[in-house]
Backbone as CSV, one residue per row, in Angstrom:
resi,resn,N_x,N_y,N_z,CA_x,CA_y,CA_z,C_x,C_y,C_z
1,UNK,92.091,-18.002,113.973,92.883,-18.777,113.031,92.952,-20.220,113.517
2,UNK,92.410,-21.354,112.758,92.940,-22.835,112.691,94.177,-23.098,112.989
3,UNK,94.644,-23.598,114.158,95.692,-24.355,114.134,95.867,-25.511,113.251
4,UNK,97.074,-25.289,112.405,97.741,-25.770,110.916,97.836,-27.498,111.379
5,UNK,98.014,-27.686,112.594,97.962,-29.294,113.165,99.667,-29.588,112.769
6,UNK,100.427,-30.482,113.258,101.514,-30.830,113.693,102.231,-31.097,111.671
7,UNK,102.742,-30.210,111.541,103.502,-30.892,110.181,104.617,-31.285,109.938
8,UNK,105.204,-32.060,108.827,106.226,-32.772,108.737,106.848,-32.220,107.891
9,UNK,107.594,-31.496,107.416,108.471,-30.804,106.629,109.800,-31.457,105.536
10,UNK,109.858,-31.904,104.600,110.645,-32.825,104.310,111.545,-31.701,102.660
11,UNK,112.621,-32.676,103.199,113.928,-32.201,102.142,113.807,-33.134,101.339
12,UNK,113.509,-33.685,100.240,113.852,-35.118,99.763,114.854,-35.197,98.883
13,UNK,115.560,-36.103,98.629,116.792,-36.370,98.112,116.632,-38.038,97.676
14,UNK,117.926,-38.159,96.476,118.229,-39.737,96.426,118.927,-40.794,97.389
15,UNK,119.943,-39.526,97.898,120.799,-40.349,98.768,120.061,-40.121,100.725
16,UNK,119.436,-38.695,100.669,118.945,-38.351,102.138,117.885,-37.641,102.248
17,UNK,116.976,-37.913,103.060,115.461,-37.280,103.321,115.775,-36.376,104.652
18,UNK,116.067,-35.000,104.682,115.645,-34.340,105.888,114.322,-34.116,106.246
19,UNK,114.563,-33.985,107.231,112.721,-34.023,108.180,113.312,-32.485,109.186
20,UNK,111.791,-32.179,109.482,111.766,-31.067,110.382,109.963,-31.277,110.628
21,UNK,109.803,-30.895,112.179,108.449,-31.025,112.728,107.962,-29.542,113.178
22,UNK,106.769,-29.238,113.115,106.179,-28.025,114.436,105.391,-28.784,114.908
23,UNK,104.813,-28.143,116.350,104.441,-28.725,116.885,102.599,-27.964,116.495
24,UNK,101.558,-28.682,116.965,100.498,-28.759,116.590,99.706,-27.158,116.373
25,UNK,100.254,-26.337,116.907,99.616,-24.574,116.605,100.865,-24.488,115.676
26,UNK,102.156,-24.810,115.463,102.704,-24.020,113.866,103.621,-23.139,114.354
27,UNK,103.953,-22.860,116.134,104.816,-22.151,116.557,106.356,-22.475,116.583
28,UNK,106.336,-23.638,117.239,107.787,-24.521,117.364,108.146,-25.200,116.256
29,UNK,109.550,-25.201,116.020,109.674,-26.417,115.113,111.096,-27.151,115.262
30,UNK,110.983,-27.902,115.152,112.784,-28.979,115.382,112.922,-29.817,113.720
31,UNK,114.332,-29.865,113.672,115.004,-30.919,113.201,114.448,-32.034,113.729
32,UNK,114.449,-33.570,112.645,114.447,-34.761,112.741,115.887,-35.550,111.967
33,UNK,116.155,-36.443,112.681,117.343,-36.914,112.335,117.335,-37.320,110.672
34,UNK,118.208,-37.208,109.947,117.909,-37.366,108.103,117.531,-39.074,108.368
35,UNK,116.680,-39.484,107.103,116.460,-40.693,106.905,118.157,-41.090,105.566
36,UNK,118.127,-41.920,105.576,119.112,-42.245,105.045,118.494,-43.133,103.733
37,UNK,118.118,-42.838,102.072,116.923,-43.230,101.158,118.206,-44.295,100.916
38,UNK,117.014,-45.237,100.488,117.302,-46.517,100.111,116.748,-47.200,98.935
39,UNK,115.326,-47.017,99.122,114.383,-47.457,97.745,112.960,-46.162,98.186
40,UNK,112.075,-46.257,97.405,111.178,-45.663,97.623,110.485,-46.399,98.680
41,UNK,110.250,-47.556,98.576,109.312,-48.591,99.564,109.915,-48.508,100.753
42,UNK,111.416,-48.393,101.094,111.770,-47.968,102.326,111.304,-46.860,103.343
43,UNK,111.926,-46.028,101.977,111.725,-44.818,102.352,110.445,-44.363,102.737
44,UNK,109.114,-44.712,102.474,107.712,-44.330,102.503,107.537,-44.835,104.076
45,UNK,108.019,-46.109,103.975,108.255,-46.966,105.578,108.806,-46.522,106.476
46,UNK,109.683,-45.832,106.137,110.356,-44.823,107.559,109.678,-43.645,107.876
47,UNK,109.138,-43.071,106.531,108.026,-41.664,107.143,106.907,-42.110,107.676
48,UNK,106.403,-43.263,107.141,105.305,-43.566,108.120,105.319,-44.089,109.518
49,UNK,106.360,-44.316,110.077,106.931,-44.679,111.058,106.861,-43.396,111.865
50,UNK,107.650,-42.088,111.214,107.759,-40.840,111.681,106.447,-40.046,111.725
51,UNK,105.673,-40.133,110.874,103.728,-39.649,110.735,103.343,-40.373,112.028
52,UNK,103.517,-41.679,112.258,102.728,-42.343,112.894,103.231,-41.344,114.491
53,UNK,104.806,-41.829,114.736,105.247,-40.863,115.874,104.598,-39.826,116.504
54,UNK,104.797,-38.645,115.291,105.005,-37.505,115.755,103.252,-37.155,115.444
55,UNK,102.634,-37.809,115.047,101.075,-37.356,114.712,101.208,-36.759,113.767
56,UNK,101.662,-37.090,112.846,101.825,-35.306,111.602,100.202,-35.622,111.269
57,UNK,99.586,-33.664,110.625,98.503,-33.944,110.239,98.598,-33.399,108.840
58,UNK,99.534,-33.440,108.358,100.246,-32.531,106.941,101.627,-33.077,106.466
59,UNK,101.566,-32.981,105.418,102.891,-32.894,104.642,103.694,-31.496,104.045
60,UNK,104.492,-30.951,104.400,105.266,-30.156,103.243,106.480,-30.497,102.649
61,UNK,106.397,-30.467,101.678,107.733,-30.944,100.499,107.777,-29.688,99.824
62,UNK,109.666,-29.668,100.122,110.387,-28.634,99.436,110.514,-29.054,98.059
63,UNK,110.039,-28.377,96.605,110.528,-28.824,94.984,111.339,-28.110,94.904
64,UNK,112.562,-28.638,94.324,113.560,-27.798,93.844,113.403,-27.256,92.655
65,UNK,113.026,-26.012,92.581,112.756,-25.234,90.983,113.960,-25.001,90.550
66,UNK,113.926,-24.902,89.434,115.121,-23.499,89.045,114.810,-22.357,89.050
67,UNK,116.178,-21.878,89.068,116.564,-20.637,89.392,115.480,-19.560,89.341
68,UNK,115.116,-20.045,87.610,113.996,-19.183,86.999,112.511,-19.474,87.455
69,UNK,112.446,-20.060,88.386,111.122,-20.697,88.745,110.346,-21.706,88.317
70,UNK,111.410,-22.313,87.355,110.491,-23.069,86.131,111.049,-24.572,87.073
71,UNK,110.291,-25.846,86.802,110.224,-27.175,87.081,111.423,-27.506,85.841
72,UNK,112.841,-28.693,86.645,113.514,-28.854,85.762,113.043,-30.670,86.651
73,UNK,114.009,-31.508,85.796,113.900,-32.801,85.891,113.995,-32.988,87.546
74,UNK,114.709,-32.527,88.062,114.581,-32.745,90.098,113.193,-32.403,90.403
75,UNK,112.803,-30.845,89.970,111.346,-30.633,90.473,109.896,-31.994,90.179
76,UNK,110.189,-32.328,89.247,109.964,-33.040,88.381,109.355,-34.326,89.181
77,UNK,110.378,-35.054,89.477,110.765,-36.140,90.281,110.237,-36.070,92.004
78,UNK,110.393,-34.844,92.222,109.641,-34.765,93.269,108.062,-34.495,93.595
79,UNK,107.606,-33.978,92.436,106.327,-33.912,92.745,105.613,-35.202,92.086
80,UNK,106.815,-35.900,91.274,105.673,-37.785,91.297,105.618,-38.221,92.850
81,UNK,106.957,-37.851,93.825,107.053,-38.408,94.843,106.361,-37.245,96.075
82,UNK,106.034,-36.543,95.890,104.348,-36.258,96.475,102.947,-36.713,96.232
83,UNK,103.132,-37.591,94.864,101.875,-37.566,94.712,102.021,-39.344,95.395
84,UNK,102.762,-39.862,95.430,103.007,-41.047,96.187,102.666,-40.778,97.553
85,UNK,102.997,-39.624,98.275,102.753,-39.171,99.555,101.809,-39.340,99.265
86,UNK,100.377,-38.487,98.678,99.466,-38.197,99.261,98.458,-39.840,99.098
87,UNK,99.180,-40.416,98.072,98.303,-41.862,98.215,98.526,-43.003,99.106
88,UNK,99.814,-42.605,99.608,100.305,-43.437,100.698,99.670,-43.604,102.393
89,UNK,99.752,-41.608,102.075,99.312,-41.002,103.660,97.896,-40.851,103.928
90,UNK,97.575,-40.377,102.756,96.039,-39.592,102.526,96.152,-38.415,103.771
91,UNK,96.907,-37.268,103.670,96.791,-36.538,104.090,97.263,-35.295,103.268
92,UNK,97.165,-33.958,103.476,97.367,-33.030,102.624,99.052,-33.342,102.574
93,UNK,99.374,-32.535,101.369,100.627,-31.968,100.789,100.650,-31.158,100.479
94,UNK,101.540,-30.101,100.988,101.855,-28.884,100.544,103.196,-28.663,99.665
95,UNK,103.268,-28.352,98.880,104.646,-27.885,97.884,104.944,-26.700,98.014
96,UNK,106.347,-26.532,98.549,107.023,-25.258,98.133,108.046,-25.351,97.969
97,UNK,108.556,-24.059,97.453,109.890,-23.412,96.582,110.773,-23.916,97.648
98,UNK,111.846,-24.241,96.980,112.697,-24.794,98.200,114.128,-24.706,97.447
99,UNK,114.013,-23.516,96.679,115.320,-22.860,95.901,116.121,-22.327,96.821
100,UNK,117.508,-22.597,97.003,118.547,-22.007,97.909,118.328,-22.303,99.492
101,UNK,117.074,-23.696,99.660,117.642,-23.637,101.451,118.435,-24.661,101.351
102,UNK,119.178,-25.108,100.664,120.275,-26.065,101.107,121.456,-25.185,101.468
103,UNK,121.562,-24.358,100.396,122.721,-23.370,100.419,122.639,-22.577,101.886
104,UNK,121.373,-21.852,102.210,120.432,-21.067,103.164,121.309,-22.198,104.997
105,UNK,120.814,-23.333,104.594,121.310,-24.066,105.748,122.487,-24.113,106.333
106,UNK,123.415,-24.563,104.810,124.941,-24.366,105.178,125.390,-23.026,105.658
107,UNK,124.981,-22.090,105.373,124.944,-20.753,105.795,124.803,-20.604,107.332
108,UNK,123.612,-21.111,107.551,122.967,-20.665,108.771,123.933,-21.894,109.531
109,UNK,124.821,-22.794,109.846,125.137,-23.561,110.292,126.681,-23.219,110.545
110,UNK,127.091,-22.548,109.015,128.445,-21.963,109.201,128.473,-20.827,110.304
111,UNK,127.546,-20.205,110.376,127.725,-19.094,111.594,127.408,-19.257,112.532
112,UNK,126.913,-20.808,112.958,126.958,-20.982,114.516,127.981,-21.909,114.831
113,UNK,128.440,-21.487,113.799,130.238,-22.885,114.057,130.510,-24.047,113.715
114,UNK,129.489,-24.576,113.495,129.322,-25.688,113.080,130.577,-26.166,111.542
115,UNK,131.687,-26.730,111.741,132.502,-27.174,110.987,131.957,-27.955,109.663
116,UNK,132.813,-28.101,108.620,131.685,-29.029,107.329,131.178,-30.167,107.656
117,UNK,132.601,-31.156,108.598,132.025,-32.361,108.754,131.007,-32.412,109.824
118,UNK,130.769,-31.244,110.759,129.625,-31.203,111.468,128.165,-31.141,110.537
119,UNK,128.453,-30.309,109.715,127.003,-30.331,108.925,126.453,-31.410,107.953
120,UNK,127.443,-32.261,107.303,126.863,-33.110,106.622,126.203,-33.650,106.529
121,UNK,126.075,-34.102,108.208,125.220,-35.162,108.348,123.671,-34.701,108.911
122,UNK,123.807,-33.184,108.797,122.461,-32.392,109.538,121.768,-31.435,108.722
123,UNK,122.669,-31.075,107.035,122.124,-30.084,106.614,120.810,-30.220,105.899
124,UNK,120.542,-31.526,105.576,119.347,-31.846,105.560,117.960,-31.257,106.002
125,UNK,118.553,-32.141,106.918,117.442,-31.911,108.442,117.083,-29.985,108.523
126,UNK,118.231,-29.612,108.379,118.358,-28.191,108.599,117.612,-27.439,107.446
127,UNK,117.561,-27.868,106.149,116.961,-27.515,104.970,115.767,-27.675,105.240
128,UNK,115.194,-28.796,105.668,114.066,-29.057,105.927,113.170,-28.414,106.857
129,UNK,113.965,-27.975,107.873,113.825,-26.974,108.490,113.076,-25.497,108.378
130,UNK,114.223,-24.918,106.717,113.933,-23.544,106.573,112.724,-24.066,105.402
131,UNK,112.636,-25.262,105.202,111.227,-25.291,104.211,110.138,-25.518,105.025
132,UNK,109.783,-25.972,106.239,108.879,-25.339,107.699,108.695,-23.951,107.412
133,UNK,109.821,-23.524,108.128,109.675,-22.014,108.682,109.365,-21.294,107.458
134,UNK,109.318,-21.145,106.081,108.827,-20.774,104.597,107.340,-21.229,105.108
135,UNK,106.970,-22.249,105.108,105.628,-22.367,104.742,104.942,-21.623,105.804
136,UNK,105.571,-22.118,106.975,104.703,-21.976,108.255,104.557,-19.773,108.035
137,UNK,105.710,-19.183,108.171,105.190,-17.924,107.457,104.269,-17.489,106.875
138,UNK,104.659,-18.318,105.389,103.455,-17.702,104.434,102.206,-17.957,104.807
139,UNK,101.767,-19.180,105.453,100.511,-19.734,106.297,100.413,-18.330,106.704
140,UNK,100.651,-17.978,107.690,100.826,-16.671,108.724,100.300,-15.572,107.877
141,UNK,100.994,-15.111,107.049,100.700,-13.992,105.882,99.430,-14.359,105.748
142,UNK,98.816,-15.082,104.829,97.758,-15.516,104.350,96.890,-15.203,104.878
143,UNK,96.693,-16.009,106.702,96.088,-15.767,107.135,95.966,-14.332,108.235
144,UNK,96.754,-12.905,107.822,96.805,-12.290,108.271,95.905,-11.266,107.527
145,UNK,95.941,-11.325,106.357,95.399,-10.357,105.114,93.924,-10.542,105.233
């Protein structure tokens, strides 16, 4: 199996961009501190800042579907702002379902204690997170079959 190469995992939002990294085999992965969105032109400027960093050799972006699976105006909005990624970065993008890891985060954050005003400023990051560990899986599956 190909090592998947170092990816960047992103939550995107109007007001906050969570980030989450693995490291270059697809085993490890961390939180990155949230970007804090400002304009798009910013914002593209701070991930490339973070690509440049961390070496990413990939993109994954969480779309928020609905419920029903279907693309509503958020999903929408985010996959113009992948396709900005991929002309920005020129590197792959991956899209996935990224229904319920915000909720999924606060969850997983409430049971390690973490208080509300502890999470606010991380659940992002943390979302971004379980949209890694989603892809990086199904990668896994895929290439297990």
């Amino acid at each position: 199996m190909t090592p998947p190469g170092r990816r960047l995992a992103i939550d995107y939002g109007k007001k906050r961009i969570g980030l989450a990294v693995c490291d270059p085999l697809g085993i490890a992965t961390r939180p990155l501190p949230v970007l804090q969105s400002t304009s798009v032109s910013a914002d593209l400027d701070a991930l490339a800042k973070v690509v440049a960093d961390e070496e990413v050799a990939g993109l994954v972006l969480g779309i928020p579907l609905q419920l029903d699976g279907a693309d509503g105006r958020a999903a929408q909005e985010v996959r113009l702002f992948a396709n900005v990624l991929r002309e920005r970065f020129q590197l792959p993008v991956d899209e996935i379902d990224e229904r319920m890891t915000t909720k999924a985060a606060h969850a997983l954050m409430k049971d390690a204690g973490q208080r509300h005003s502890q999470r606010k400023g991380r659940i992002d990051s943390t979302a971004a997170l379980l949209i890694l560990k989603t892809w990086l899986d199904k990668r896994r599956m895929t290439k297990a079959e």
